[in-house]
Backbone as numpy.savetxt, mean C-alpha at the origin, in Angstrom:
# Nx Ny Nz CAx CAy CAz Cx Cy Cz
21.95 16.62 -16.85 20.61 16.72 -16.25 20.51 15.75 -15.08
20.21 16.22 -13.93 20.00 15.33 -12.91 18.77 14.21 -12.86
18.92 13.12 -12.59 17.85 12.45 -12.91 17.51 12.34 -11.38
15.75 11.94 -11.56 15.03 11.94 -10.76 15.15 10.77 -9.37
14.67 10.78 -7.97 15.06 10.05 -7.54 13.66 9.85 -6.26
13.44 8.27 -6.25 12.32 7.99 -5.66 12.62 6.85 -4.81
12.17 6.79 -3.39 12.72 6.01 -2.42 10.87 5.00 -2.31
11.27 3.90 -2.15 9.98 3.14 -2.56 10.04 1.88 -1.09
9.34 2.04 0.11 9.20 1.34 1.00 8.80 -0.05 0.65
8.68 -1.28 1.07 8.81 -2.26 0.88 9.14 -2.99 -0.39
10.16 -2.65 -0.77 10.44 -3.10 -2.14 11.20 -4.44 -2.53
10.97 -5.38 -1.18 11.68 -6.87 -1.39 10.78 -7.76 -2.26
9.49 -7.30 -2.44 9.21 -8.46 -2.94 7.07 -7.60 -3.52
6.54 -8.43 -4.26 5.10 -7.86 -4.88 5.30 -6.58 -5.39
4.21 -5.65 -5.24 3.91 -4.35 -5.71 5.22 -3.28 -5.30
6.05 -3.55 -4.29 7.19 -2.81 -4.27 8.15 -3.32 -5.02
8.75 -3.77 -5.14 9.98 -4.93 -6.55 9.42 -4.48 -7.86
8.03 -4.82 -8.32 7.90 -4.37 -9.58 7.69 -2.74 -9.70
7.07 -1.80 -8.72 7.37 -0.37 -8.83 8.90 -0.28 -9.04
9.67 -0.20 -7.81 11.46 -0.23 -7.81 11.63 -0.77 -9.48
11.62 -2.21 -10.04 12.19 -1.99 -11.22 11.29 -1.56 -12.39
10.10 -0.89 -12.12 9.75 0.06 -12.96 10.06 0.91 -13.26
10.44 2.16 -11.98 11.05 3.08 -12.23 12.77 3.05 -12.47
13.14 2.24 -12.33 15.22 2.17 -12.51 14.64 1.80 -14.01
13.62 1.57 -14.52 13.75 0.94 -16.23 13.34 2.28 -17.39
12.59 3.29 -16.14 12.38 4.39 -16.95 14.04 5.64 -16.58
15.14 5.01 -15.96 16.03 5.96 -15.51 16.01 6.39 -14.30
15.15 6.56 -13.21 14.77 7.07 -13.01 16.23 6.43 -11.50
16.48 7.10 -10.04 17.65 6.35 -9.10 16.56 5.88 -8.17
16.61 4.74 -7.76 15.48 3.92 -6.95 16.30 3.84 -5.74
16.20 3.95 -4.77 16.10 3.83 -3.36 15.43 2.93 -2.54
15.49 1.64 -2.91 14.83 0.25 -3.04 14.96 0.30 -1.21
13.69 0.10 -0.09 14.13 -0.17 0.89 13.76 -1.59 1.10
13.87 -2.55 2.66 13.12 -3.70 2.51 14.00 -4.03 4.03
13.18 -4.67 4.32 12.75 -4.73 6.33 14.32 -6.20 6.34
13.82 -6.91 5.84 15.26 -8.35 5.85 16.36 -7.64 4.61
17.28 -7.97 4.97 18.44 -7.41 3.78 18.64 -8.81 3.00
18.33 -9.58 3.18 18.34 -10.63 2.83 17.40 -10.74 1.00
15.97 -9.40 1.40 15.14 -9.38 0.29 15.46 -8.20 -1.04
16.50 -8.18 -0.50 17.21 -6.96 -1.09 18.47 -7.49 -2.14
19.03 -8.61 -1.37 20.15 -9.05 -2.38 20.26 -8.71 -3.50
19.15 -9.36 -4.19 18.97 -9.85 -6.15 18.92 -8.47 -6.98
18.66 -7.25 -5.65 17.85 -6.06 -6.58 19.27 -5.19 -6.33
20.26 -5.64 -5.85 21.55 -4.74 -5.48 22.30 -4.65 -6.88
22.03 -5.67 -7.80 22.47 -5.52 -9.23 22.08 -5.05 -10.22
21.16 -4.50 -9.71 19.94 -4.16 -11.14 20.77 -2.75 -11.00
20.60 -2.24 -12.36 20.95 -0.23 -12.52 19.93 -0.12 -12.25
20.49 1.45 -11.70 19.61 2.47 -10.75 19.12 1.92 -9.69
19.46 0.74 -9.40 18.76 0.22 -7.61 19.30 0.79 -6.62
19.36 1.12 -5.52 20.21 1.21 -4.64 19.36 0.53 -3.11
19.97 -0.07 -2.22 19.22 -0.79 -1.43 19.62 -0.50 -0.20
18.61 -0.26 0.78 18.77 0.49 1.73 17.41 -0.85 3.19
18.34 -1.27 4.00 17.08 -1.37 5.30 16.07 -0.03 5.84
15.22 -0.35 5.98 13.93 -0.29 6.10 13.05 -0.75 6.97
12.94 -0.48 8.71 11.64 -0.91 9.30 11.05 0.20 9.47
9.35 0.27 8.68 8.99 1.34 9.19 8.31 1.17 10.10
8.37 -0.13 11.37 7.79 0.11 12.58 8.98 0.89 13.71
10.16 0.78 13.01 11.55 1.32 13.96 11.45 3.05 13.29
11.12 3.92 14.32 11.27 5.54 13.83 12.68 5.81 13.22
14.22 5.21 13.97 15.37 5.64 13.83 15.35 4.32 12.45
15.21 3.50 12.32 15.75 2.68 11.05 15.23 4.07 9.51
13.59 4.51 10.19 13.36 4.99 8.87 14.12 6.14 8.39
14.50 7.50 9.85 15.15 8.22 9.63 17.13 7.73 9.23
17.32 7.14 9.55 18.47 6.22 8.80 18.43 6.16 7.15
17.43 4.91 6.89 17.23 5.47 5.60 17.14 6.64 4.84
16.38 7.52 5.37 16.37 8.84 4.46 17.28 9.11 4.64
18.03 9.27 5.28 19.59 10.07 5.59 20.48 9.67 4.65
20.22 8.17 4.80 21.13 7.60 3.79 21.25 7.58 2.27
19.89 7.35 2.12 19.42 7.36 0.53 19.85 9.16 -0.03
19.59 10.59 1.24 20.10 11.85 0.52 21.20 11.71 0.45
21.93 11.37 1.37 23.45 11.37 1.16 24.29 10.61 0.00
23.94 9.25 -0.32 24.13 8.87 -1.84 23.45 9.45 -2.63
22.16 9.45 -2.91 21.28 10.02 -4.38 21.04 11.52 -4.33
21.22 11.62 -3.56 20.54 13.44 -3.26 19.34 13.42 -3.07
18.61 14.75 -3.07 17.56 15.13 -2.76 16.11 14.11 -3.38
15.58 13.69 -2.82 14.10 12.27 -3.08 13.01 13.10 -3.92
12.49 12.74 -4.79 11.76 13.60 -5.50 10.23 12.89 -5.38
10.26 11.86 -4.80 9.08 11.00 -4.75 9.24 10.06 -3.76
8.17 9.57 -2.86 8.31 8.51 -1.60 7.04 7.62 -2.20
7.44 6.08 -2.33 5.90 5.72 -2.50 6.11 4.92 -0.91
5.11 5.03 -0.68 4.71 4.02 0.72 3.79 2.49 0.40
4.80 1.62 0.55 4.29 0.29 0.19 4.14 -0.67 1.12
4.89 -0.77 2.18 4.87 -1.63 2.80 3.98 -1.59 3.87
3.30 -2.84 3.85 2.37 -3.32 4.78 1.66 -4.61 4.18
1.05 -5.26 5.25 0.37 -6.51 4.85 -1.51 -6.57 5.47
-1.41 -7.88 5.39 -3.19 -8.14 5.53 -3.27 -8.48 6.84
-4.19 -8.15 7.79 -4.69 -9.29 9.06 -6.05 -9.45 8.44
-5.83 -10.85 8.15 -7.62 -11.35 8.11 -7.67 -12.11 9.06
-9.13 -12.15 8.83 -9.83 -13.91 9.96 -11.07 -13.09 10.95
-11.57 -13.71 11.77 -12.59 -13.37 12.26 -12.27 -12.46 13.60
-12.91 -11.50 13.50 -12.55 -10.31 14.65 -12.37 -10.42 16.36
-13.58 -11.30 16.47 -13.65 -11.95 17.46 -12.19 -12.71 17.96
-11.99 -13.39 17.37 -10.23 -14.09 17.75 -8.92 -13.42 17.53
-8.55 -12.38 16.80 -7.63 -11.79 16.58 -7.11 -11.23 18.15
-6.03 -11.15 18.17 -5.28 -10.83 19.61 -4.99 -9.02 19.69
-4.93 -8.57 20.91 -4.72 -7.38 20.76 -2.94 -6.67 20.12
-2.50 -8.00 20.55 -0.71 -7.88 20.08 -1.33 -7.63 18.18
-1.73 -8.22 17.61 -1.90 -8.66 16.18 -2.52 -7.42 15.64
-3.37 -6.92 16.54 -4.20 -5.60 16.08 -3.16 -4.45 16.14
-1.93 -4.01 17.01 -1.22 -2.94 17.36 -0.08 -3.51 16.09
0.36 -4.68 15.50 1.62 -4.74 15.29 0.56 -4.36 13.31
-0.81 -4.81 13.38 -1.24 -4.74 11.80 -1.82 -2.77 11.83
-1.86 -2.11 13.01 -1.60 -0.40 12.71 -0.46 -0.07 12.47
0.29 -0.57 13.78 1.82 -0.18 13.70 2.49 -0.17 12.14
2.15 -1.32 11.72 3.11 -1.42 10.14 2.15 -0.59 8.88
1.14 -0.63 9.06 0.12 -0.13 7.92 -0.45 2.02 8.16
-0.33 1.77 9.50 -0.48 3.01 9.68 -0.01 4.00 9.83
0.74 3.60 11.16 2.27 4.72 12.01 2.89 4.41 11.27
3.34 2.86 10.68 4.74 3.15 10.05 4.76 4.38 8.55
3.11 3.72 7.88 3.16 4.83 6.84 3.70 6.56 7.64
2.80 6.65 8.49 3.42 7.79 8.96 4.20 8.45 9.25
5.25 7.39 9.60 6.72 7.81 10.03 7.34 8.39 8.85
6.95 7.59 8.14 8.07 7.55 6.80 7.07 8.93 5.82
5.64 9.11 6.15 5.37 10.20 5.47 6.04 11.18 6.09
6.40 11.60 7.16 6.88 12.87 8.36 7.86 13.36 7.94
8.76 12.14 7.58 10.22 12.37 6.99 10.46 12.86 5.73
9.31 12.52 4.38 9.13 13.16 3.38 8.83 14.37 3.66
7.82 14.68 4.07 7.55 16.36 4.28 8.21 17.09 4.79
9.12 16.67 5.93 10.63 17.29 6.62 11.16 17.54 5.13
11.66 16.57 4.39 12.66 16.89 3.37 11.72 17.94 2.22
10.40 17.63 1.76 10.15 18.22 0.54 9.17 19.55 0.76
9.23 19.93 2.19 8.49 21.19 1.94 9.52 22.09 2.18
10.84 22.34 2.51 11.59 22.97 2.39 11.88 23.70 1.04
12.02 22.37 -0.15 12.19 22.31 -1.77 11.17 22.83 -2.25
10.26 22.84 -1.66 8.79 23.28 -2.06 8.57 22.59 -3.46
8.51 21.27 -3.19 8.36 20.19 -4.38 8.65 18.62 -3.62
7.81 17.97 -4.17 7.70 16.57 -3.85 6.50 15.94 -3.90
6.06 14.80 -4.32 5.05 13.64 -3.94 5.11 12.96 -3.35
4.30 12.17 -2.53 4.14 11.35 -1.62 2.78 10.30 -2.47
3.38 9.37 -2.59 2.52 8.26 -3.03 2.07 6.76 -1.82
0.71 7.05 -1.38 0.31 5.68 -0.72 -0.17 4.66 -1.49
0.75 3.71 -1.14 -0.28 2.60 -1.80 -1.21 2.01 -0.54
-2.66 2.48 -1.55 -3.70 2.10 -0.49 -4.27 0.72 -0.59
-5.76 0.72 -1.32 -6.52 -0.06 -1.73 -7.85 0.41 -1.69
-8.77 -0.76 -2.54 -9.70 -0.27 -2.90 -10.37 -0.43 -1.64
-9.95 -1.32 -0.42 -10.75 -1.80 0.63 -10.74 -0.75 1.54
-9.45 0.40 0.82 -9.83 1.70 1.95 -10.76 2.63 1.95
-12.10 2.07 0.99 -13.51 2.71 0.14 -14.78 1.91 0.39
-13.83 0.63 0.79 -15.00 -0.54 1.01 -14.80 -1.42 1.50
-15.56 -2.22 1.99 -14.96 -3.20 2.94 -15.71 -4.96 2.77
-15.20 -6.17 3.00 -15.39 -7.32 2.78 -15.77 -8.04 3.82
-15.72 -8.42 4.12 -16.27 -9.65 5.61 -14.70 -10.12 5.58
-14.28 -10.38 7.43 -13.35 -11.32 7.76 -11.88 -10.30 7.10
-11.79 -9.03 6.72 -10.85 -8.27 7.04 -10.68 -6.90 7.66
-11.75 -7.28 8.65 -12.04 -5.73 9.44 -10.78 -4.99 9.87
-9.68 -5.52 10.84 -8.77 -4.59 10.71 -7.95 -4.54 9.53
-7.34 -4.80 8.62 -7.34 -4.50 7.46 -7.90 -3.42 7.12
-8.74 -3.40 6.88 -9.40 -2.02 6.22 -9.52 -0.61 7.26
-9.80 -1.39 8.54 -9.56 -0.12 9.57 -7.88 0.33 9.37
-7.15 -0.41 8.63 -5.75 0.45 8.33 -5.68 1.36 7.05
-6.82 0.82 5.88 -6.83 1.29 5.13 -7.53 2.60 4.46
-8.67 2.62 5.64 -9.29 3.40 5.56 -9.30 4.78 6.64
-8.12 4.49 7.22 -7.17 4.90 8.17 -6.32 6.04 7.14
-5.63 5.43 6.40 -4.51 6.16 5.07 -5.44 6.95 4.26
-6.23 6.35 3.88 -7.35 7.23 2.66 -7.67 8.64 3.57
-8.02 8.41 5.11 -8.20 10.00 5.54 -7.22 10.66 5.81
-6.18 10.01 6.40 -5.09 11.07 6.95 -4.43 11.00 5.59
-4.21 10.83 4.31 -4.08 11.29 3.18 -5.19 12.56 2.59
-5.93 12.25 2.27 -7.04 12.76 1.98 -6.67 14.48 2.80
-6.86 14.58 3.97 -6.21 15.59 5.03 -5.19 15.78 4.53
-3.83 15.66 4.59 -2.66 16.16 3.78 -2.55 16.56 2.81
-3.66 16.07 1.89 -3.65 16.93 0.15 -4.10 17.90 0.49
-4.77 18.61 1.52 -5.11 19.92 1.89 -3.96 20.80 2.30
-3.60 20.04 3.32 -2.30 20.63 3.89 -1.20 21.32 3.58
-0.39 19.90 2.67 0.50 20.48 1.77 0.75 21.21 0.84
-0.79 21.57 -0.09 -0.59 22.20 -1.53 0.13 23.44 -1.15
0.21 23.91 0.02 0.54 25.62 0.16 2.55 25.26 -0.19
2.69 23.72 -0.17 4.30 23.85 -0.07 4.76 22.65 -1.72
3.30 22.55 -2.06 3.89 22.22 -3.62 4.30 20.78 -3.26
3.55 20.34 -2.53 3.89 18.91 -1.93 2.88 18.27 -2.26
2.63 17.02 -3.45 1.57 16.61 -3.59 1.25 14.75 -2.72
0.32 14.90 -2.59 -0.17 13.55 -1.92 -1.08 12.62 -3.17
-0.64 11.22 -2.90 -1.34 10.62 -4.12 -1.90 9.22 -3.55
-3.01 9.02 -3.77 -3.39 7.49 -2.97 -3.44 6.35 -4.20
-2.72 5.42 -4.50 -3.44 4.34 -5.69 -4.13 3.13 -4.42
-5.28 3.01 -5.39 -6.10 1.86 -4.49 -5.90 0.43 -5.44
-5.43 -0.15 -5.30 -5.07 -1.39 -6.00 -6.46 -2.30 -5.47
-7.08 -3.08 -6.83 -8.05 -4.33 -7.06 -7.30 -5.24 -6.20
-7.45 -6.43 -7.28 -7.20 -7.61 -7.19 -5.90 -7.80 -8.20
-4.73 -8.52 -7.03 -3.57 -8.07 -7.79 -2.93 -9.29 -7.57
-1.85 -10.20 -8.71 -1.34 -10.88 -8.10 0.28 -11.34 -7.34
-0.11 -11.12 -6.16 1.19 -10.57 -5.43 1.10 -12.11 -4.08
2.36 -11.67 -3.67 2.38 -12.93 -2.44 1.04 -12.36 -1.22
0.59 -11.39 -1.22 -0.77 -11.00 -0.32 -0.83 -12.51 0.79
-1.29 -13.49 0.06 -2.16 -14.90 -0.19 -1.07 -15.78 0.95
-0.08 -15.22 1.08 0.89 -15.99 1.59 1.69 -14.81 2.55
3.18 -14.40 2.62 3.72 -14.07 3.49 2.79 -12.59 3.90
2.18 -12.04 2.86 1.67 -10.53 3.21 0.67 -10.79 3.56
0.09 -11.84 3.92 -1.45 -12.18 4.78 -1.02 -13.32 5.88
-1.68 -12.30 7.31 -1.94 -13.05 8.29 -3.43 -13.27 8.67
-3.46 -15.11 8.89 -5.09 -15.19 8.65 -5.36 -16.10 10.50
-6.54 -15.29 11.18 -6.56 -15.48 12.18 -8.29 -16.33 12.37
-7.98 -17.58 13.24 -9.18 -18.33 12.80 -9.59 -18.81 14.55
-10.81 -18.44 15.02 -11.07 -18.82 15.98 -10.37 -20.45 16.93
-10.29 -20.33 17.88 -10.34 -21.68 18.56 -11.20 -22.16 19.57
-11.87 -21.09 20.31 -13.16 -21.34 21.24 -14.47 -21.27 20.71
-14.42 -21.36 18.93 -15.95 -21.98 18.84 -16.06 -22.28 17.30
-16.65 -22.98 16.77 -16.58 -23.51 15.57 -17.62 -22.79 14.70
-18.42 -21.64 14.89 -20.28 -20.85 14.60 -19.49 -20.27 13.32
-18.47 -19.94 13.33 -17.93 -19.14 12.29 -17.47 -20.38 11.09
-16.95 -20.97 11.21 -16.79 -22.15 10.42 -17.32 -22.10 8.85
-18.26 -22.58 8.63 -19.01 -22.68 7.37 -19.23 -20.90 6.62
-19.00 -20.30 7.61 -19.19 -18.53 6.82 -17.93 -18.48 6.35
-16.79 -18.93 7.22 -15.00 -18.66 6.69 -15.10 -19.75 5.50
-15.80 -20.73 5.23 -15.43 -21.81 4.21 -15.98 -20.90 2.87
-17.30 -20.65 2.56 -18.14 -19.78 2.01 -17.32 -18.90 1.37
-16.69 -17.77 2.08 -16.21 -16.69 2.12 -14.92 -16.84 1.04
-13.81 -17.94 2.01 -12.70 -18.36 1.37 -12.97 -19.09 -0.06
-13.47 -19.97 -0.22 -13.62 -20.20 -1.56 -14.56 -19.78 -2.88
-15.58 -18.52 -2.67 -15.51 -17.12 -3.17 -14.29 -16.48 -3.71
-13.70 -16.00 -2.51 -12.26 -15.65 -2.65 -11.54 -16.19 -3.37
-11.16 -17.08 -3.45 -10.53 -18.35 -3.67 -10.47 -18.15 -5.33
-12.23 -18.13 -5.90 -12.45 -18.34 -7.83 -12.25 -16.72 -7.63
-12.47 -15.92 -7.45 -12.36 -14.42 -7.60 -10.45 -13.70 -7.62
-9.83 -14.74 -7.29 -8.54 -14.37 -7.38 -7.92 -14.98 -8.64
-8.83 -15.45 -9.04 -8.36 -15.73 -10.44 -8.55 -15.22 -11.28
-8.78 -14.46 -11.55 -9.03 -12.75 -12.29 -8.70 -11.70 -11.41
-7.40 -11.88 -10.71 -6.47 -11.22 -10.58 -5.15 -10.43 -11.36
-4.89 -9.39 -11.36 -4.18 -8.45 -12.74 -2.94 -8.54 -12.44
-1.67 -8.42 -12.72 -0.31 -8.36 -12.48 0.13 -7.12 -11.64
0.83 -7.34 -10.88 1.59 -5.86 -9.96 2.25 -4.82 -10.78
2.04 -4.97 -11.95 2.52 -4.50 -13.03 1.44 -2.52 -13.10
0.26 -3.72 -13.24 -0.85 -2.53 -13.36 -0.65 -1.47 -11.75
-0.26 -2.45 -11.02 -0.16 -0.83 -9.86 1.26 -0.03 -10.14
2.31 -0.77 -10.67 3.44 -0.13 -10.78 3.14 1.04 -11.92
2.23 1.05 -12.95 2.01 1.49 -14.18 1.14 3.19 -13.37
0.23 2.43 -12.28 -0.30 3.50 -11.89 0.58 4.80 -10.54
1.45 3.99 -10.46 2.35 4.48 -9.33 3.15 5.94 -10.09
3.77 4.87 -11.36 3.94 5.94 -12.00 3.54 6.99 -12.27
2.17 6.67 -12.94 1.41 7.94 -13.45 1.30 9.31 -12.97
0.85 8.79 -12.00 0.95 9.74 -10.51 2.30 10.26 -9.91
3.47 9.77 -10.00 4.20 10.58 -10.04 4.72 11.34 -11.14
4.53 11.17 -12.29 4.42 11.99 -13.29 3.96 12.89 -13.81
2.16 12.59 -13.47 1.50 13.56 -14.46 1.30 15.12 -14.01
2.09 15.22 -13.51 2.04 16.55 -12.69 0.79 17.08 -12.44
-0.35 16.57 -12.01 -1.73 17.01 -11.30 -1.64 16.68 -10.04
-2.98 17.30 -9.66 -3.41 17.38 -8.30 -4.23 16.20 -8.07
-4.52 15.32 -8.72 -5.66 14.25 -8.46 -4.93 13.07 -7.75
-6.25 12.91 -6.99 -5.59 12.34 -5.27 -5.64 10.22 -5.52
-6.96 10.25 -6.00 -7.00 9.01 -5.82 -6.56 8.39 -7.38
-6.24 7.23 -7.30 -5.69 6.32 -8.50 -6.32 4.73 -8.28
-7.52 4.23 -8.76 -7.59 2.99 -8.64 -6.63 2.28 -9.72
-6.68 0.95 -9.64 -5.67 0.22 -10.24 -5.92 -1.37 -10.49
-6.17 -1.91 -11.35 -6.40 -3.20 -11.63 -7.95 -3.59 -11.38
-8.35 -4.57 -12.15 -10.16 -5.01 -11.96 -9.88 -5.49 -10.67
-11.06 -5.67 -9.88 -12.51 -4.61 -9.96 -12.24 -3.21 -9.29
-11.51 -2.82 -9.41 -11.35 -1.58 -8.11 -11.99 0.01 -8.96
-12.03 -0.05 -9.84 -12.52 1.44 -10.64 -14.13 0.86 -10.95
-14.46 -0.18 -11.19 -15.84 -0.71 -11.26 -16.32 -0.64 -10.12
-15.70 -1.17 -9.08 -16.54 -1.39 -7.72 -16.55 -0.07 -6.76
-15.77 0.33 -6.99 -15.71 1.83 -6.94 -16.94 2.76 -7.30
-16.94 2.72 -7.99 -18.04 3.43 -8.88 -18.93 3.14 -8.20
-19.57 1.83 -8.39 -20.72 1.22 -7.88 -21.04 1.49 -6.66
-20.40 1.48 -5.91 -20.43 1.96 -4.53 -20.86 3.48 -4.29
-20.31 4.08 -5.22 -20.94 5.72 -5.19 -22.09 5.45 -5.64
-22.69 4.94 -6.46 -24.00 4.76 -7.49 -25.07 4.32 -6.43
-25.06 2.97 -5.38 -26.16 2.61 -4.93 -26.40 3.04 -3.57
-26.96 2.39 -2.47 -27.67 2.76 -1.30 -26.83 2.10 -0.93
-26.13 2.05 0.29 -25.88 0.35 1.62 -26.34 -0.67 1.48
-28.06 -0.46 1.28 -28.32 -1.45 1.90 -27.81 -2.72 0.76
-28.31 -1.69 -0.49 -28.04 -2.32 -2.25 -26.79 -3.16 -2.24
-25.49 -2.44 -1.70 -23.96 -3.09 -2.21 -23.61 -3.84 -1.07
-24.66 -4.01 0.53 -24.57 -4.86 0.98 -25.30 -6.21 0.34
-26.28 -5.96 0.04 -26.80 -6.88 -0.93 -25.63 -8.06 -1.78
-25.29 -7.03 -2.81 -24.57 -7.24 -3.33 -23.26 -8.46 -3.21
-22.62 -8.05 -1.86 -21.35 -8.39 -1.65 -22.07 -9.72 -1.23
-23.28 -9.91 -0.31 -23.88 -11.06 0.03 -23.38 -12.23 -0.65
-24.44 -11.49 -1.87 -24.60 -12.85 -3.27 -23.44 -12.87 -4.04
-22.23 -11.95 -3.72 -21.11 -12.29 -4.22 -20.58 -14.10 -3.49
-20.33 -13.28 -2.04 -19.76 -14.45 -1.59 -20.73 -15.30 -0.57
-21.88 -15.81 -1.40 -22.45 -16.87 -1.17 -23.35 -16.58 0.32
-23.29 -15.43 1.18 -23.84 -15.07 1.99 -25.36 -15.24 2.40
C-alpha cells in the first residue's frame, strides 16, 4: 500500500516541525521544507522526513522543491502552507521595504507554492491544500495591521478557491490558530517602533504587556498540528479549522455582537 505523502512549508522550526513530525509519526512521507538548510539538519534523521530548501519568496526555489519532493516521494497528496511570520509595531513607522517583503512571504509566497499544488493535484483529480492562517485573519488587534492585511488576504483568496477547485476534487482547508506557543515572540516576529515621535509610546507599553499576561495561556503547536491533521483526513468539505484558546471562542463572539460591542471589548481587554 502506498503511503501517503505531504510536503509541509516552513518546517524548520514552531507549527511547521511539530506538523512534519506529526505526520512522519502517523506514517505518513513528510517533505519537510525550510528557507536555511541549516534548520533542517536535526529533522534529516527522523523516519519519514525528507528535507528539501524552500524559499517561497524565490518562484524557481519553490518549483525546485516540488520537483524534487515528486521525484523522490511521488505524487503529494497534501501541501500545508506554513511559512510566514508577524510584522508588528505601529503603522505609521513601518517601511515600505518591510510591508512588500511581510506580503511577499505571507501572501505571494503562499501563492506560489499554492499554484504548484493545483498544477500537480487537479490533474489527479485529488488533493488538499492546507493554509495555516489565523484567527487574526477574522479579526484584528491594534499594532498588527499588516499582519492581518496578510491574513485576511489568505482567508479570501482561500475562501475563493474552495469554490474553484471542488469541480477537480481539490480541497482547500484554512486552520486559524489562537494563541500558540511557538518562537512567533522572537525570530517569527518583526516588531517596528516609531523614531520621529514618542505619542505612541504609553499605547505600545499598554498593549505589550496585555499581550505579554495573555500569552500565558498560550496552547502548544501541538493543538495546530492535531488540527492540520484533521483536515487532511477527515475527508470533508469544511473550510475553516480554528485551533487552540481563544480562537473558536473569539470567533464566535465576533459573529454574535455589533463592532461597535467587540470593539469595546478588545478596548478593555488591552487596557485601552
Amino acid at each position: 500500500m502506498n503511503r501517503k505523502v505531504v510536503l509541509i512549508t516552513g518546517a524548520g522550526g514552531g507549527i511547521g516541525r511539530v506538523t512534519a513530525l506529526h505526520f512522519a509519526k502517523q506514517g505518513w512521507k513528510v517533505a519537510a521544507t525550510v528557507r536555511r538548510a541549516a534548520d533542517g539538519d536535526d529533522l534529516k534523521n527522523i523516519d519519514n522526513i525528507f528535507v528539501y530548501p524552500l524559499d517561497v519568496t524565490d518562484a524557481e526555489s519553490v518549483k525546485t522543491a516540488f520537483d524534487s519532493a515528486i521525484q523522490e516521494l511521488g505524487s503529494i497528496d497534501v501541501v500545508v502552507n506554513n511559512a510566514g511570520y508577524g510584522l508588528s509595531g505601529v503603522f505609521e513607522a513601518i517601511s515600505e521595504e518591510s510591508l512588500r517583503r511581510q506580503f511577499d512571504t505571507n501572501v505571494l509566497g503562499l501563492m506560489r507554492v499554492t499554484r504548484h499544488a493545483i498544477e500537480h493535484m487537479r490533474p489527479r483529480r485529488s488533493g488538499t491544500i492546507i493554509q495555516i492562517s489565523s484567527m487574526g485573519g477574522r479579526i484584528t488587534f491594534p499594532l498588527y495591521a499588516p499582519y492581518h492585511a496578510t491574513k485576511w488576504a489568505v482567508e479570501g483568496f482561500s475562501e475563493s478557491l474552495h469554490y474553484e477547485l471542488e469541480q477537480f476534487n481539490v480541497r482547500i482547508k484554512l486552520i486559524e490558530p489562537g494563541l500558540i506557543q511557538t518562537n512567533f515572540a522572537g525570530s517569527s516576529l518583526e516588531m517596528v517602533m516609531p523614531t520621529h515621535t514618542s505619542e505612541y509610546n504609553e499605547y505600545v507599553s499598554k498593549f505589550t504587556a496585555a499581550s505579554d499576561a495573555a500569552l500565558k495561556d498560550a496552547v502548544s503547536p501541538q493543538f495546530v498540528a492535531d488540527a492540520v491533521f484533521a483536515a487532511a483526513t477527515d475527508g470533508s468539505k469544511r473550510l475553516r479549522y480554528p485551533a487552540g484558546k481563544p480562537a473558536p471562542m473569539i470567533l464566535r463572539l465576533r459573529k454574535l455582537v455589533t463592532d461597535s460591542i467587540f470593539f469595546k471589548i478588545v478596548k478593555k481587554t488591552y487596557g485601552m
